[in-house]
N, C-alpha and C positions, 0 to 999 in steps of 0.2 A: 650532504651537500657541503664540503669540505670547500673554503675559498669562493663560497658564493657570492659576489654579488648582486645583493638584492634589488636595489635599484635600479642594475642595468636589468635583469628582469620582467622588472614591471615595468620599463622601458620599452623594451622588447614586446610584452601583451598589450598595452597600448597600441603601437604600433600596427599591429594584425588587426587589434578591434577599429582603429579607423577607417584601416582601409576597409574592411568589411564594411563600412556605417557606407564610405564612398561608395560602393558596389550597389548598396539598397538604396543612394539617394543620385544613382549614375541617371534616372529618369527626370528626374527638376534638374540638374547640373545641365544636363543635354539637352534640348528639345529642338524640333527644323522648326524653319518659317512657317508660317501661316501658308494654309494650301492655296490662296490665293497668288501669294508671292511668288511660289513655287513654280504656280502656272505660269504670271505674268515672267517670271525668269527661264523657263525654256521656249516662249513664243518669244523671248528676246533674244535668245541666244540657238536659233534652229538646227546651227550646224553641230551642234553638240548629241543631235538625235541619233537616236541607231538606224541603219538600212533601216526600210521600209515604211520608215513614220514620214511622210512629206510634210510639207511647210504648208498646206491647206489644212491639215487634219493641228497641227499644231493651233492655229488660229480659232477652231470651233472648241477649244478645250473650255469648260468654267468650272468653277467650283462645284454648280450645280448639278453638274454630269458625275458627281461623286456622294456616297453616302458619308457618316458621320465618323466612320473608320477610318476616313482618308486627313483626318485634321491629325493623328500623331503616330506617324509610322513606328513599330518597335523598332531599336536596339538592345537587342538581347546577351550580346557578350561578356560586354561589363557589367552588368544586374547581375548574370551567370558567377561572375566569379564568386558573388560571396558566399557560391555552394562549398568549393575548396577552400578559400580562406577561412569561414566558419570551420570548418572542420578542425582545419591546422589552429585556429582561434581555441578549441575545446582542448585540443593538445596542450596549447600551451596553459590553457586554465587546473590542469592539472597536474601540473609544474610548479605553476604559482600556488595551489591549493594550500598545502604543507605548508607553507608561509602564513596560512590565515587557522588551519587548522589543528595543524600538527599533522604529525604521518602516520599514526593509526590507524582511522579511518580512512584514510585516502583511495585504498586497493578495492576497499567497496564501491564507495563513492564513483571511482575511476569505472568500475565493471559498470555499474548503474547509469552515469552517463554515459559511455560508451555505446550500451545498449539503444538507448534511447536515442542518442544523437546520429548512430550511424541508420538505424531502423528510419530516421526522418531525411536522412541524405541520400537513403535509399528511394526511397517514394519520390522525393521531392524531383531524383535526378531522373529516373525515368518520363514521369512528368512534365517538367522542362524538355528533354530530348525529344519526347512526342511533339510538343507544341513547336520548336524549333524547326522540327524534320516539316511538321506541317507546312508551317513557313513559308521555308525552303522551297517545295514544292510547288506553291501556290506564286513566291513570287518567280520562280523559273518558268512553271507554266503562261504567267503572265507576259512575262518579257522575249517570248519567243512566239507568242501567238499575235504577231503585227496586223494588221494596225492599232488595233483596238485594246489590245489586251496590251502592248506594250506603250500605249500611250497613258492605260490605266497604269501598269507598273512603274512609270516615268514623275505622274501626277503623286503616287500615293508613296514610293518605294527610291525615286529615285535620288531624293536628297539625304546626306547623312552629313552631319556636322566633323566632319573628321577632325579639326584642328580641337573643339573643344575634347572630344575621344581622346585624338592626343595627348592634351595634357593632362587629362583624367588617367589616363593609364598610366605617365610620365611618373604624378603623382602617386598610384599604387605600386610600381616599380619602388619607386623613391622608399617609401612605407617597408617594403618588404625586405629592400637590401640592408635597410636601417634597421628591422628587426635581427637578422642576424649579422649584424656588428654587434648590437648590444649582448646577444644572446652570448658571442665569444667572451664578448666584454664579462660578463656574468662567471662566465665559467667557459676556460678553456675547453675541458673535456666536453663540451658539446659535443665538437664533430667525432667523439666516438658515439653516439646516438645516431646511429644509423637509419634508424626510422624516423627521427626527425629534421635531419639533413636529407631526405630523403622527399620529403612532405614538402620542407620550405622550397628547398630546387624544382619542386612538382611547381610549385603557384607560382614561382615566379618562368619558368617554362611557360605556361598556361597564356602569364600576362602577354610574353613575350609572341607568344603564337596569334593573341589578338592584335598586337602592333603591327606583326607582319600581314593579318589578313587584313587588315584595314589600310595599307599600304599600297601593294603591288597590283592593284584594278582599279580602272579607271572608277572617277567619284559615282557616276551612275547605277555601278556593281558592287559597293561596299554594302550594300544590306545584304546582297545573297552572299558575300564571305564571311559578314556577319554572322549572323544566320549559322551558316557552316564551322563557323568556332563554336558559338554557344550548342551546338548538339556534341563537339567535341569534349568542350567544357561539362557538360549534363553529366556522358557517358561516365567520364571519368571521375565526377564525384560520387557518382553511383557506385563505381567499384570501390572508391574510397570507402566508401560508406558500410559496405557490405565488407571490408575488410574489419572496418573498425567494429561493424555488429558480432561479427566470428570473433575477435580480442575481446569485446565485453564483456561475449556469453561464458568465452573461455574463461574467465577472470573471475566473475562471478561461480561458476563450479568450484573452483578452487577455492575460494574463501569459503565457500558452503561446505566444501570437507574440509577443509581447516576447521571452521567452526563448528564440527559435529565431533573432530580429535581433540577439541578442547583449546586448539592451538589457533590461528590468525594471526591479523598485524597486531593483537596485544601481545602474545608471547612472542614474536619476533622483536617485538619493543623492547620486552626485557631480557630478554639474551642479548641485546645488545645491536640488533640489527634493524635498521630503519626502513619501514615497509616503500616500496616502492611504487612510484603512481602507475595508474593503466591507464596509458593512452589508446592502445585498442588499435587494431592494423598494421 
């Protein structure tokens, strides 16, 4: 690591692990109104209904025609991301590793988490994908089945706080363009690390696909685009995952025959050659 610097670095891993913290605390940052509100805000505003809901059925709506699932509808997109920023997060944790370790160890260490980390982004994103797709389904089928079913989808589904989404994304964009300045900053030769330019372009794509589905439908339809990112979002950290589990496994055989010819990252150490991390995918 010839001309590194260090501090843009841990700059740069910073950076990823916030946003990732924003992704797991996008549930308290976000939350709609009270279902009450909700109600009393579309029997004020009737002409915002879809065909088929009239301005009588609007009026009979209460809280009480809802069970205890209708007080916080999901947002699933933003929570979703910090299956890909985690990931690129592991990436970059071993990058920084060498820095705390030295680079001997590191090729193991790197096959060891790799294994683990992509074996848990595999699970987790199928997972995710299921429950989203479920969703999905559930709120479509609701909102096409008038009156009742779209008055249920209206009551439970139909508010999303877009402006706060906004700037929560605003802010993980922010997070992630700032990771690679720094990362240039660190060390020019980044962008020949093609699988890491590769990664960071992935998540910030990702961000940018949730800005746009939270955008172009009207406010009443942003949970089902929601919705429809976060099974985008799953799928794809699933493949991540399952990339980075095949670079572990690989990683790991290799150090195991090294280590059986006597050779590994110690005898690369003393020939002179500094072992290099496995990011895995």
């Amino acid at each position: 690591m010839r001309e590194l610097r260090k501090w843009a670095l841990w700059v740069a891993f910073a950076a990823i692990l916030l946003a990732v913290l924003a992704c797991v605390g996008a549930g308290i940052l976000i939350s709609p109104p009270p279902l009450g509100d909700r109600i009393s805000s579309l029997q004020s505003n009737p002409g915002g209904a879809p065909d088929g809901v009239s301005i009588e059925d609007l009026a009979d709506l209460s809280p009480a025609d809802f069970g205890e699932s209708a007080q916080d509808p999901p947002g699933l997109s933003i929570p979703y991301l910090a299956l890909p920023l985690g990931l690129l997060l592991i990436v970059l944790a071993l990058m920084v590793l060498p820095l705390l370790i030295g680079a001997r160890p590191v090729p193991l260490i790197g096959g060891i988490v790799s294994v683990l980390g992509g074996l848990v982004a595999v699970i987790a994103g199928i997972i995710m994908a299921i429950i989203a797709f479920v969703l999905l389904i559930t709120m479509v089928s609701l909102f096409l089945a008038a009156p009742f079913g779209t008055l249920a989808y209206l009551a439970i589904f139909g508010f999303f706080d877009i402006w706060a989404s906004a700037a929560l994304l605003g802010v993980l964009m922010f997070l992630q363009l700032a990771a690679i300045v720094f990362l240039l900053v660190a060390q020019q030769s980044m962008l020949g690390n093609k699988r890491l330019v590769f990664f960071l372009l992935l998540c910030v794509l990702l961000t940018f696909v949730v800005m746009i589905l939270h955008s172009i439908v009207p406010i009443i339809l942003v949970s089902i685009t929601d919705a429809l990112g976060a099974i985008i979002i799953a799928l794809v950290g699933a493949i991540w995952g399952l990339l980075m589990l095949i670079g572990g496994i690989i990683a790991l055989v290799k150090q195991l025959q090294l280590g059986r010819q006597g050779g590994g990252p110690l005898r690369e150490r003393e020939e002179g050659q500094p072992a290099t991390p496995t990011t895995g995918g």
